[in-house]
N, C-alpha and C positions, 0 to 999 in steps of 0.2 A: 504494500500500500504506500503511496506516493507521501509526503513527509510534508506537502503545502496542502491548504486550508483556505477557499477563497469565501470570505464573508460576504454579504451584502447586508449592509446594517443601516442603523436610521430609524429600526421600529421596537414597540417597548417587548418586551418578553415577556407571555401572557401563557399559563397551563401548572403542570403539574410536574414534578420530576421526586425519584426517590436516592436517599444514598444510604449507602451501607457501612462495614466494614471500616474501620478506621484506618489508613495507611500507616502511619505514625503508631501503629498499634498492632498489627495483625503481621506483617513479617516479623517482630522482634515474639510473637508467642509462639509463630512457627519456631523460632530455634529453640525454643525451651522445648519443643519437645523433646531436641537431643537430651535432656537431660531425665525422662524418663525410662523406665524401665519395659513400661506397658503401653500399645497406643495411646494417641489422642484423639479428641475429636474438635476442627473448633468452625465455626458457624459463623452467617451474614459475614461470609468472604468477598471482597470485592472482585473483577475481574479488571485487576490493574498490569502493569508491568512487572510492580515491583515481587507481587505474590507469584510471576512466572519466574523470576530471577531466583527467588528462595528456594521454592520447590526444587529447581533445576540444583542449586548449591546443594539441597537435604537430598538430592537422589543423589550427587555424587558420592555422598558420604553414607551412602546404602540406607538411607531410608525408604519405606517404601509407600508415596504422596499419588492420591490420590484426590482427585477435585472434582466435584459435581458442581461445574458453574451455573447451572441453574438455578440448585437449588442453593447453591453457595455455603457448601460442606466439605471444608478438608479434613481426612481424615490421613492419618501422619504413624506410621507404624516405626521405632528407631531400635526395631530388634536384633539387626545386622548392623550397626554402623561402626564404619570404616575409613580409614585417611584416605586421602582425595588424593590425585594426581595434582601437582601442583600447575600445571600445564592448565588442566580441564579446568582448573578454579577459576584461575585468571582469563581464561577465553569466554566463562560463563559470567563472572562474574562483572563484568564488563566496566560501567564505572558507577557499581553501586558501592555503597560503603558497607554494608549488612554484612560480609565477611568479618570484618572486628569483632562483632557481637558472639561469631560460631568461636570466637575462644576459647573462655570460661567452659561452657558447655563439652569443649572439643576433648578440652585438659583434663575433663574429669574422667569422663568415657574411653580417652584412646592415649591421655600421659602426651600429646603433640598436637599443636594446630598449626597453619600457615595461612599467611594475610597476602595477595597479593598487592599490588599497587593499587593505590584508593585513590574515585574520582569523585561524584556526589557535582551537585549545585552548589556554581561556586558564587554564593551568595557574602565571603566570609573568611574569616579566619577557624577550619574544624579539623585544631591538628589531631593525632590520633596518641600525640603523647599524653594524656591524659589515662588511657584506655592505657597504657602499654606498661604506665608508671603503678597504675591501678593492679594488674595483672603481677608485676614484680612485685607491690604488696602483698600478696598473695603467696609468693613462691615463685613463680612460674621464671626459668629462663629464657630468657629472651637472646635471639640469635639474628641481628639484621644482614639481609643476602644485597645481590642486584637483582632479582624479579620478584624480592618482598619480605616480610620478614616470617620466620621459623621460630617456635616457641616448646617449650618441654613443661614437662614436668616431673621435676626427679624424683618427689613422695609427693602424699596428696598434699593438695593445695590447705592454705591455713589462714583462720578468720585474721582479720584485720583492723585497725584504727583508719579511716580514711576520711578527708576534709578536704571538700573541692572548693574550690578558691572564686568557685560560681555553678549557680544551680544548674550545669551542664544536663540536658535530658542522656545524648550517648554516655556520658561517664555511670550516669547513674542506672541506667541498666546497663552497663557492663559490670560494675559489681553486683546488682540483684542476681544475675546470672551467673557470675561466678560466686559468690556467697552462697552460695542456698546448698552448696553439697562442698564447702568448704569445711574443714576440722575446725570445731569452734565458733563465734562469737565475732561479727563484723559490724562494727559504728560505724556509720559513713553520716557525715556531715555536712550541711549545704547541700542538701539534695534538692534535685527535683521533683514537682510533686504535681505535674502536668495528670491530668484525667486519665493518661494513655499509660503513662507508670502507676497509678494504681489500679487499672486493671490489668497490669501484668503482674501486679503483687497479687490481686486476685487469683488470677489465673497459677502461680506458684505454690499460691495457700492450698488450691485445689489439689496440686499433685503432692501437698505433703508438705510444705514449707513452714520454719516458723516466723513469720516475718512484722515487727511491731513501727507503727508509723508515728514518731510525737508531732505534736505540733511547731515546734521549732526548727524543720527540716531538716530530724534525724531519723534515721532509719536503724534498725539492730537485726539482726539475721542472725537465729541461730544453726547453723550447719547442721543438714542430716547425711547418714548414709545413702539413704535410700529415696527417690520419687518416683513416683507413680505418674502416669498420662493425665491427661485431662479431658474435661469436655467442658467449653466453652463458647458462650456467644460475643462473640466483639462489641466494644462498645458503636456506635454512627460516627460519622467524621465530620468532626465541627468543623473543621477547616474549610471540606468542600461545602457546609451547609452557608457558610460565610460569604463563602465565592457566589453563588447563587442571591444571596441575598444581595451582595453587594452586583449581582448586576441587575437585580429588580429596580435600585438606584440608579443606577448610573442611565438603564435606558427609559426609565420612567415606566415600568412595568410588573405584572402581578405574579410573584411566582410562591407553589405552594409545594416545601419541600418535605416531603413524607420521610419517615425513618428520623429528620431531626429531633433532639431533646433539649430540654431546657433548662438541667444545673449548668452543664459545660457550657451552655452560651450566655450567661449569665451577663459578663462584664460587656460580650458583642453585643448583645443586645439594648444594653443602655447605652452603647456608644450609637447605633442604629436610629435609636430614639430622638439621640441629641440632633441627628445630624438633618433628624426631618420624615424618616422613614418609619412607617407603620409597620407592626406586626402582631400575627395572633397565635398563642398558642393553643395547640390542637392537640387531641388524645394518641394520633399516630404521626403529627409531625408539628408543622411552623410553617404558617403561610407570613411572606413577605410583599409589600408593595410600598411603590412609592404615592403619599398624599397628595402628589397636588400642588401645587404653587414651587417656592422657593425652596432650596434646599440650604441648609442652612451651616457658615464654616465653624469649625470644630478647632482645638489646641488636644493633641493625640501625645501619648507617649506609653510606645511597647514596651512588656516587661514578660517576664517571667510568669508560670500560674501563680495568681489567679488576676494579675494582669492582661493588658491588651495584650493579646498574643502576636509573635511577631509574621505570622503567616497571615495574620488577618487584615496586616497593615496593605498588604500591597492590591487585591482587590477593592478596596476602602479608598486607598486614594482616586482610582479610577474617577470612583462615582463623587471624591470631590472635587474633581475637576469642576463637576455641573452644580456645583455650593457657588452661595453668593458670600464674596469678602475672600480673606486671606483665612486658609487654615495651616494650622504649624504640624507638624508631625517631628516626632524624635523616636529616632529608632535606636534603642540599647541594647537588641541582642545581638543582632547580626552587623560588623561595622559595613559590611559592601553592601547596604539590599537597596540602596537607590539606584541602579547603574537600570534598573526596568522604565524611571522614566525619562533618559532620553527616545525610546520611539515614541511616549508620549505627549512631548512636546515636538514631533517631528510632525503629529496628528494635529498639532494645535492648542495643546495644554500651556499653561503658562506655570512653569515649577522652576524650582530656584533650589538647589542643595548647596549644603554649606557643612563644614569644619568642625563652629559652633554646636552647643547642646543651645538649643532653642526649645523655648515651651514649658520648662522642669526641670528637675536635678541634674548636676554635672551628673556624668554617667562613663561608666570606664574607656569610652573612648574619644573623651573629650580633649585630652591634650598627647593625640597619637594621629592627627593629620588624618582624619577618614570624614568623609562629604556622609554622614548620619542624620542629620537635618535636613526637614524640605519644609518650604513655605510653598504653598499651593493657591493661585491668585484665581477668582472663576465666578459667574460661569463662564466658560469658553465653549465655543464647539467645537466638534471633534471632526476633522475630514479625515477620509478614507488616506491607508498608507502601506506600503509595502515592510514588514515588519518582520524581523527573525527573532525566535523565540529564545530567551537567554538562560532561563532553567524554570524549572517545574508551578512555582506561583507567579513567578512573572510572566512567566508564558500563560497562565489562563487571565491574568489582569489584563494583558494585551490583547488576548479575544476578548472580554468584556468590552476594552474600548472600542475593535475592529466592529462589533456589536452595535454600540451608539453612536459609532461615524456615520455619516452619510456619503454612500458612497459603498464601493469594492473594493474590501482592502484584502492582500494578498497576508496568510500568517505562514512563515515558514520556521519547519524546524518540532513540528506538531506534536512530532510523533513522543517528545518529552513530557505534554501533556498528558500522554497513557500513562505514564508511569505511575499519578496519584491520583485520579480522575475518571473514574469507571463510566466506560460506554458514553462520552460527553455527546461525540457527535448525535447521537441518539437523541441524546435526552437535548440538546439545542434544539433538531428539528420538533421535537415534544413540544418547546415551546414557542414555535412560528420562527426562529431564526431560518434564514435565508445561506446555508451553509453549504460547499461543496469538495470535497475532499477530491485532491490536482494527483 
């Protein structure tokens, strides 16, 4: 399938769409099954990319994955697993970063894992020495090659003191992951406490975990011998329900997202409110639209759970392009994630990034030279543009806009989109988009 997207946009997005499966949740439970004894089962699986790349990695490793995408049930048997061909990793693995995670799990089961070269959206600074320093608490040897790094284990691995220096989401399930069948007693401190890690502490309590949550963002694990599989239903993906909402906004349209819920959207949803946009909560989802008149600018600053999420900034800004007045935005988790809107203003936006922390607290990358601010001046229209997709949320903010331009704009690069966005084209034509895949 061809990798461009020709939009015809200009009209509001009016129907129904449903999401499932959390991205940010559903490959990191796949690899926990390595660490049972007995299958799993986990449930409201999405058909994304990233769920094809896992699978692929856990059949290398002799598990034996099956997927009924219809009914979106993977069931995950890890009775045979085996060290991978370090060749096959790397040619499968392509440039996801999800190999880091088979670690922990690898070390327990087989005493070795291997990382090949990590690629991921480069929205950022997401080195992997965190994950590696993590792992060396642990026990684990670590051996860096030229086509990746090799890791042992020369007895079992052994609980730990650990204190992340920021509520990393990957650090903190790389130790859930390797904690849970570690010898002993693991404090990790500074955690993260995103929706998507504690349903993977659910999902660990199920196969046998002891795992206690304070409210100070510390976490304690006490090491067993033994887990058992699972059977689990994934949390919805707030993030795609965000995306949706946010282009109910931007093209002045009615969209009703089924599968949504309403603790995890909590904080979106009163930014939603401010910004001028109506919504309702419903018994099997969340309908979205926009009211009517002016859309209204906002002063934004992403953070960590149970702040603005920083996924949620960048379809958000889209739809403030078409706010009246100046809105600020300050982005603190990711320092790169402004680079999505120069094809925004290439459409006609008027955005401005800067150096500055503008809008709120200095924030750690306020005196390290990164463009993390944007002032957003509008409304503007949006004309049609010829646009490459630069990683996985900017490239669906950029359909959002290609969406409310007027005009045909060409999106290339699409096919990134799959990777965390189940069935879009689908579900665009679901809601009257004018969309043709080149």
């Amino acid at each position: 399938m061809n990798d461009l997207l020709y939009v015809n946009g200009g009209n509001p997005l009016n129907g129904t769409i449903t999401v499932r499966g959390a991205k940010n949740f559903v490959s990191k439970s796949m690899v926990a099954s390595l660490l049972g004894e007995t299958p799993s089962v986990l449930r409201n699986v999405p058909q994304i990319r990233d769920v094809k790349v896992v699978s692929g990695l856990l059949d290398l490793h002799g598990v034996n994955v099956k997927y009924d995408t219809d009914a979106g049930i993977l069931d995950l048997d890890p009775s045979n697993v085996e060290s991978a061909h370090v060749a096959d990793i790397d040619a499968h693995a392509g440039s996801s970063r999800i190999p880091i995670l088979f670690c922990g799990p690898l070390l327990h089961r087989l005493g070795e894992a291997f990382i090949p070269d990590l690629g991921g959206c480069r929205i950022g600074d997401r080195p992997i020495n965190y994950h590696l320093d993590i792992l060396r608490q642990f026990g684990a040897v670590v051996d860096k090659r030229p086509n990746g790094i090799h890791l042992r284990a020369p007895r079992r691995l052994q609980g730990t003191k650990i204190s992340l220096p920021y509520p990393s989401v990957g650090a903190t399930e790389q130790t859930l992951l390797t904690a849970v069948r570690a010898d002993g007693i693991t404090e990790l401190s500074g955690a993260a406490i995103e929706p998507e890690i504690m349903d993977l502490i659910a999902v660990l309590q199920k196969m046998g975990a002891i795992i206690s949550v304070d409210t100070d963002r510390v976490i304690r694990i006490e090491g067993v011998d033994r887990l058992e599989g699972y059977t689990h239903t994934a949390l919805n993906d707030r993030i795609e329900t965000a995306s949706w909402a946010s282009a109910a906004l931007a093209t002045g349209g009615d969209i009703t997202v089924k599968g949504a819920t309403q603790p995890e959207m909590m904080t979106f949803l009163n930014t939603f409110r401010k910004v001028g946009g109506r919504f309702e909560v419903q018994d099997d989802g969340i309908r979205f639209w926009h009211a009517g008149g002016d859309l209204k600018s906002i002063v934004l600053e992403t953070d960590v759970h149970p702040g603005f999420m920083t996924d949620w900034q960048q379809p958000l800004v889209v739809a403030l392009t078409q706010a009246t007045g100046l809105s600020i935005v300050h982005e603190t988790v990711y320092e790169n994630r402004f680079g999505f809107t120069d094809a925004l203003r290439k459409m006609g936006a008027t955005i401005q990034v800067y150096k500055e922390c503008l809008g709120g607290r200095d924030c750690r990358f306020g005196q390290r030279n990164f463009h993390h601010s944007a002032v957003v001046s509008g409304p503007t229209p949006l004309s049609a543009a010829d646009i490459e997709v630069p990683d996985l949320r900017g490239g669906f903010s950029h359909l959002i806009a290609a969406l409310a331009a007027k005009g045909q704009s060409t999106v290339r690069g699409i096919g990134l989109i799959d990777r965390g966005y189940e069935n879009f084209q689908d579900k665009l034509e679901a809601l009257g988009a004018e969309v043709v895949r080149g």
